[in-house]
N, C-alpha and C positions, 0 to 999 in steps of 0.2 A: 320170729314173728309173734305179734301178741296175740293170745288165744281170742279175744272179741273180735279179732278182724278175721284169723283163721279160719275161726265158727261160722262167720258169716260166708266166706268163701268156700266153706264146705256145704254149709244149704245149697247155696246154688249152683253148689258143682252134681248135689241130688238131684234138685227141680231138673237139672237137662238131662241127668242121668234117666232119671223116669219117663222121659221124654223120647225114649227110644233113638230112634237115627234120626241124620240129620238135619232131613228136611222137618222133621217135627220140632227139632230145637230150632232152627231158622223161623217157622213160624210161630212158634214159642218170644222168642227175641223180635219180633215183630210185633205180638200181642204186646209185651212187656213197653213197649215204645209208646204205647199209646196213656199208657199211664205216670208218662213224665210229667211233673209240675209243672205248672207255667213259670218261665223264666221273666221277673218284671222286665218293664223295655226298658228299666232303665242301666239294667245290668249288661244290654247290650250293645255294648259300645265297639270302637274298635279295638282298646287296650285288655277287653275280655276276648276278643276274635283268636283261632287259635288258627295260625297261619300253616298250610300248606296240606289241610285236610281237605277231601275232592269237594263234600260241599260245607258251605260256612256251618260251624259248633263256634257256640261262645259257650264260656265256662265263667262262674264268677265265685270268690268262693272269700271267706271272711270266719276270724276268730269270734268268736264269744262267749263271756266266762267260762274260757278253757276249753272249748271243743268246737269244733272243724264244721261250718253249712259252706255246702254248696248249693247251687244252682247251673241248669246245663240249659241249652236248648242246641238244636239242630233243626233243618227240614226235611235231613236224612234217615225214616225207618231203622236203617240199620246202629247208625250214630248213638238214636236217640235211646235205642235199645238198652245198648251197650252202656250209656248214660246210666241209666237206669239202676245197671246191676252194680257200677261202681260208687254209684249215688249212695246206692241200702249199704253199700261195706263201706264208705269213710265218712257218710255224715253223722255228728254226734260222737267222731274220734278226738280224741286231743294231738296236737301238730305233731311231739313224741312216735306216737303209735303210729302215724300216717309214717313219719319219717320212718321208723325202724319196719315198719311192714314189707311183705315182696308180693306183690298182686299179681298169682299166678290164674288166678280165678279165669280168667279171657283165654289162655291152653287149658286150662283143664277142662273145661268145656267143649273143647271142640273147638271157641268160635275162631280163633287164629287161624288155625289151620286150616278152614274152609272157604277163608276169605280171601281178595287179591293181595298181593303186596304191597298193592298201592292202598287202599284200605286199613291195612296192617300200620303201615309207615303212621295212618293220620289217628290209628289209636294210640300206638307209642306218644304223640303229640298230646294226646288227650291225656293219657295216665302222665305224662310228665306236666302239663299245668296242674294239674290236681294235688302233684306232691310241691313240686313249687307253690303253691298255694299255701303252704301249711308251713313254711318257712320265713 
């Protein structure tokens, strides 16, 4: 993995760390939701909709000289959360880094494991348009 994505995924394996249990990182990843970007409308289409997650997340995500923006939205707190934290580790990567990275950040954290499966399923959905994205 490249150490810039590592690093990143090590801070914010900290912030929850410090964050005690796990209702304080779930409120944590709750604050975090509110500070998602606004996604323009115009990125929200159907072919950004990311199918079979409980509620709609569109992701939009585009090269430019050499490194990786995305943009997310959801209506889901948790979604958008989650957005959030994979937002600050791949935007401003090059499609390289993203490709060769393993985002373990979402277990190390805790948030997998606390989550439903059905949940679980619609973020796998999420982190694989995102690496699709960079290809």
């Amino acid at each position: 993995m490249k150490p810039a994505i590592e690093a990143a995924q090590q801070l914010i394996v900290a912030e929850f760390a410090a964050k005690g249990d796990w209702w304080n990182r779930y409120s944590y990843l709750i604050e975090l939701a509110k500070t998602l970007p606004p996604m323009p409308a115009e990125y929200k289409t159907q072919d950004n909709l990311i199918e079979g997650c409980q509620n709609d997340v569109w992701i939009y995500g585009v090269c430019r000289n050499g490194t990786m923006h995305y943009w997310g939205y959801s209506q889901s707190v948790i979604a958008s959360g989650i957005l959030v934290l994979l937002l600050r580790i791949l935007n401003g990567r090059t499609p390289d880094e993203i490709k060769e990275s393993r985002l373990t950040v979402l277990d190390r954290t805790g948030i997998t494991s606390n989550l439903s499966p059905y949940l679980n399923q619609g973020i796998k959905r999420i982190l694989s348009r995102l690496i699709e994205l960079s290809f």
